[in-house]
Steps between C-alpha positions, in 0.01 A plus 500: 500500500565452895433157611434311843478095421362283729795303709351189329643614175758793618751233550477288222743552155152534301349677754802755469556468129104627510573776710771630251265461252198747702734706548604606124157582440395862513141485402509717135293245326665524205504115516096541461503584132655225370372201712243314300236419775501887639395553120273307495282548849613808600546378842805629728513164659549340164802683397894499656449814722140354687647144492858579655290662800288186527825328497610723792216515682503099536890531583449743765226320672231611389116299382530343222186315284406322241425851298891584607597177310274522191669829469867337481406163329326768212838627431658296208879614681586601088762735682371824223492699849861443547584616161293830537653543876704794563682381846563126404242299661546118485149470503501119371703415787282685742199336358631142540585534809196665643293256356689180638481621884128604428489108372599418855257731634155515361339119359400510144143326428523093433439599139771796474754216688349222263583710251853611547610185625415369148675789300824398729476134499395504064666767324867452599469119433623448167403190451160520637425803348628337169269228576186713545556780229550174254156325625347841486614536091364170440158589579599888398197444214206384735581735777282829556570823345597625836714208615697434126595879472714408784685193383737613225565300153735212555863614342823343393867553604689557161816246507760600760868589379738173503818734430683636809706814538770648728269766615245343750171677672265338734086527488206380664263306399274559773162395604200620220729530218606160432143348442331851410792634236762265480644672144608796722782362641528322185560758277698682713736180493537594131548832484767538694636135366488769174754715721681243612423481837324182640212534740487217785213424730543323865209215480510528872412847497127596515263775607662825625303499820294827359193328563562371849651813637239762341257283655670562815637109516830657534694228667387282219619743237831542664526142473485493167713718434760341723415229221586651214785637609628155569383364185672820289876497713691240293398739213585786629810351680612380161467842380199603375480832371129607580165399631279619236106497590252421240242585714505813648300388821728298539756718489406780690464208804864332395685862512380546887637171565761642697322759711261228620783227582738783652457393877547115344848361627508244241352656181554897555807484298344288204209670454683799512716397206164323352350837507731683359519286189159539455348665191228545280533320160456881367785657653718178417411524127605936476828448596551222206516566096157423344607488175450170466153453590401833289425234217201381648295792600132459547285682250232712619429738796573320853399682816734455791331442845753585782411296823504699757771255680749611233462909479412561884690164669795441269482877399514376132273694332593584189746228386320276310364712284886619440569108441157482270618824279869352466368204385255652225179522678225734403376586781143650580419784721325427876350717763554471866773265489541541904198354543448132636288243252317320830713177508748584763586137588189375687335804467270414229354197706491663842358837368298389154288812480796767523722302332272454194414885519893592472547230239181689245716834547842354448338311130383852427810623522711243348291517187445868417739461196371239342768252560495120362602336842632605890798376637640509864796399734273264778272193444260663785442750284481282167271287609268771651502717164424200311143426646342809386745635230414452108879487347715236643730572799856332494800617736709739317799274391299248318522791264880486426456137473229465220 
């Protein structure tokens, strides 16, 4: 694709990174048949190919409106183009970047700014998202139907390991998790406490910056990363042997660490290192021996949602199910497993009617065989599934840990 950027962007690293990124693309729209909002509206503009020339119309100079935005804010940046693409491009990166100068460029509405402000100031908060979901599940039972489906059950952390072992991996606790799912991390503590590796957490350490920088708050997102990576580096220093990511969302932001601190003269070496630790809880667990946690197999057909961070970010499709089967795991057969489920981090709040469209499809297809409850590898996802879904949904490890 030949390119001519605008000076006000030509000579800027994301301006040029962008650029890169045009280029690569060579319009076969293969990336069209597997993006779930081309699907579904059968709109060029609202797949990759007719949003990466929005993307380079704006870049080049070009009018840009509010239509050009609802376009880009529609896509839920699930990466399934990437996967399907056959000349590599980084469309997440392109994405992010586009929409953070067309932040700078065209106001949102008070309400759409009202709005995102909130999502940025409330979800990566711990403890004030703690604070709400808990209020919330206190008055769970005399909230409308429409308002309760969206506060999920209040659940306990099974005990944490006391026994410590030679072989030491970090995690995060992160941001939703904690309050929303706290026995994730939990029972990951134990099962690998059952391999004899101990799992440590940095108290300091909090959200990934996901939801800042996908809202296009990137310098706040950097900055959290810049404080994780502080909070993580006596770990790591003292030689721990992985990063492993309960949350693929998480993870998919954690392993890029190091692209977006490279021009950083103080962190570009850590988060380099940070990154390359990095890895899902999935790919951590195939590389051990599962015998010992064969013993406790869940009875019944499970159905394995794949977030879309872990097959098209971490380009991990496939692995938990190799970790489920290992481990004794019957499980059920699913259609269009490329296919988003609607939560894409804030997705779900800032674009309710699509996301609730994707999420009826993704059920249907989770639950063709009959299967007694879904699993999955992100808390986004989880807690998404979980409002409209009749069999419980648990992340995938609480499995090996029953």
């Amino acid at each position: 694709m030949q390119t001519n950027l605008v000076q006000q962007f030509a000579n800027t690293p994301e301006g040029q990174e962008a650029e890169d990124i045009l280029r690569a693309c060579v319009h076969c729209g293969f990336c069209t048949a597997t993006c779930p909002t081309y699907q579904e509206l059968n709109d060029e503009r609202d797949g990759p190919r007719g949003r990466i020339y929005l993307m380079k119309m704006f870049l080049e100079g070009g009018e840009v409106t509010a239509k050009t935005r609802e376009h880009l804010d529609r896509c839920l940046t699930c990466r399934s183009c990437e996967t399907t693409c056959p000349s590599g491009v980084k469309y997440g990166r392109l994405v992010d970047i586009s929409r953070g100068l067309l932040e700078q460029e065209l106001p949102r509405s008070a309400k759409e700014k009202w709005l995102r402000w909130g999502l940025t100031r409330f979800l990566p908060n711990r403890k004030l998202f703690g604070a709400m979901l808990r209020l919330g599940q206190a008055f769970r039972p005399i909230l409308p139907e429409a308002l309760r489906v969206k506060v999920p059950p209040r659940r306990e952390a099974s005990p944490w390991p006391v026994s410590s072992h030679p072989r030491v991996v970090l995690g995060l606790a992160g941001c939703a998790q904690p309050a929303a799912a706290p026995n994730t991390n939990a029972s990951t503590a134990r099962v690998l406490d059952r391999l004899g590796i101990t799992l440590l957490e940095a108290p300091e350490a909090g959200c990934c910056g996901a939801v800042n920088y996908h809202l296009s708050e990137h310098e706040r997102g950097l900055e959290q990363m810049r404080r994780n990576i502080d909070a993580w580096w006596p770990a790591i220093d003292a030689g721990a042997e992985a990063l492993v990511m309960t949350a693929s969302g998480c993870g998919a932001m954690v392993q890029d660490y190091g692209h977006l601190l490279r021009d950083d003269p103080v962190y570009a070496n850590k988060a380099a290192k940070v990154s390359e630790l990095c890895m899902d809880l999935g790919a951590f667990l195939l590389k051990e021996d599962l015998e010992p946690l064969k013993a406790n197999a869940q009875a019944g057909k499970v159905a394995f949602h794949c977030p879309c961070t872990l097959q098209h970010a971490m380009k991990q499709g496939g692995v938990v199910e190799q970790v489920l089967a290992r481990a004794g795991i019957d499980l059920a057969v699913t259609k269009d497993k490329h296919l988003c489920c609607g939560s894409a981090g804030t997705y779900s709040i800032t674009q309710p009617e699509m996301s609730q469209k994707l999420l009826e499809n993704k059920l249907a297809a989770l639950t063709v065989d009959d299967p007694v409850r879904i699993v999955t590898a992100n808390i986004g996802c989880q807690l998404h599934l979980e409002t409209r879904a009749s069999i419980p949904v648990n992340h995938w490890i609480e499995l090996l840990d029953r």
